[in-house]
N, C-alpha and C positions, 0 to 999 in steps of 0.2 A: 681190354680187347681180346688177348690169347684166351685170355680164361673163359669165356660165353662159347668160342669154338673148341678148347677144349671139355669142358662141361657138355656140350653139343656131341661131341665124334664118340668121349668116354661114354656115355650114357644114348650113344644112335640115335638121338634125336638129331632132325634135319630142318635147315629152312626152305624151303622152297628156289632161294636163289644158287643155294649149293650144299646141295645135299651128302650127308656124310662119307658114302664112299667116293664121292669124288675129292674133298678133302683128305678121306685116307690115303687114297691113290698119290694125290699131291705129297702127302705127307711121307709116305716110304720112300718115294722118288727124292726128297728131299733126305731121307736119312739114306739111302745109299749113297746119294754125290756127297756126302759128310761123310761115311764111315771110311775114309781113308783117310781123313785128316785138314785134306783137300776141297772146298767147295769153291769152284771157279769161275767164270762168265760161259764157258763153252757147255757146262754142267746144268748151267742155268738154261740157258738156250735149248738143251736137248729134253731136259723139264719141262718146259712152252712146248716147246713141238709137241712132246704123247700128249701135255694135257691139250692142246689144240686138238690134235687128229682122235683121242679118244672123245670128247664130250663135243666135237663140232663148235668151238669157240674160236673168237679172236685173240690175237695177240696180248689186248689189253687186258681181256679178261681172264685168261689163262696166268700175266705177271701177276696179278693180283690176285690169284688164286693161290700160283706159289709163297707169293707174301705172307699170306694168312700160313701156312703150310709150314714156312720156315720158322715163323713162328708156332707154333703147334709143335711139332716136330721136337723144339729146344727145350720144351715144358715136358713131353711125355715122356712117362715113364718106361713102357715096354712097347716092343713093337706088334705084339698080340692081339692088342686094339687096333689097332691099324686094319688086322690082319683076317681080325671076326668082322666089322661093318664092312669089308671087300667078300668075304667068304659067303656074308650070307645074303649080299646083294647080286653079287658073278654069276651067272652059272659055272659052272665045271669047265665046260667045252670052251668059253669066254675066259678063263683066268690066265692059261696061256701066254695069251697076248698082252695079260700084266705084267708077268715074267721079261717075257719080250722087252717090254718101256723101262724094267728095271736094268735090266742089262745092256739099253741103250746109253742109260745115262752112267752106266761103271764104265763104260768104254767110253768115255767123252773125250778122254783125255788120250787113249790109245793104250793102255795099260791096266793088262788085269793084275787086281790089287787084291790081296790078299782076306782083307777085310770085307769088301766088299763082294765077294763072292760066298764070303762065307753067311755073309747078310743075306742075300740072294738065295745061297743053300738054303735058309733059316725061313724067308718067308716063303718061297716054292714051296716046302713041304706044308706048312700053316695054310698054304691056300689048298692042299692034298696036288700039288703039280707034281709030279716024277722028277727023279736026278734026271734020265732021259730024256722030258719032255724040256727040265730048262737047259740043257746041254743046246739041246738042237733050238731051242727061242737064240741062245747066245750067239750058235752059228749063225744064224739068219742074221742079226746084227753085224758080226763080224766081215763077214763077206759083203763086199761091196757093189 
């Protein structure tokens, strides 16, 4: 089952029912709430929210997006894939707000981790977002 979505997201091809960058999307959001060590239920939750409010989905279909996602996620190799099927589906002025969902789900837990900010460094630049730009995606998160 992981292998036909990863064979899918590696090679951009999409199905109709969930098309590759919104699998990748799932899939970073799921390797930042891992790159601390830590994947939690709170983590998980704030994963369903962006992918709800990004793709206009339900609850149900959003968990099972993450399913596939976490799976996908535990097979890839780098996160550069992820990072080209989001880059050349986004536009620019749109990636932002990628940023944004990644650093909703680092801060699930209330704790900027080390790891995961570096993750965040790593894929803001791969989408061309600015230190700047995810700075200020992070504040907006933070502040309540």
């Amino acid at each position: 089952m992981v292998e036909p979505f990863l064979a899918r997201l590696l090679g951009l091809q999409s199905r109709p029912e969930t098309p590759a960058e919104d699998l990748a999307l799932a899939a970073l959001l799921v390797r930042v709430a891992r790159a601390d060590g830590e994947y939690d239920e709170a983590e998980a939750r704030r994963i369903d929210q962006a992918l709800m409010a990004r793709h206009a989905m339900g609850p149900f279909e959003a968990a099972t997006l993450r399913a596939e996602a976490e799976k996908l996620e535990a097979v890839a190799p780098d996160t550069v894939r992820f990072t080209r099927a989001l880059k050349d589906s986004v536009p620019l002025d749109r990636r932002v707000a990628l940023v944004e969902a990644l650093w909703t789900v680092a801060l699930a837990d209330g704790t900027r981790d080390p790891d995961e900010e570096a993750l965040i460094r790593l894929v803001a630049s791969l989408l061309a977002v600015s230190d700047q730009d995810s700075a200020r995606a992070r504040q907006r998160v933070e502040r309540p």
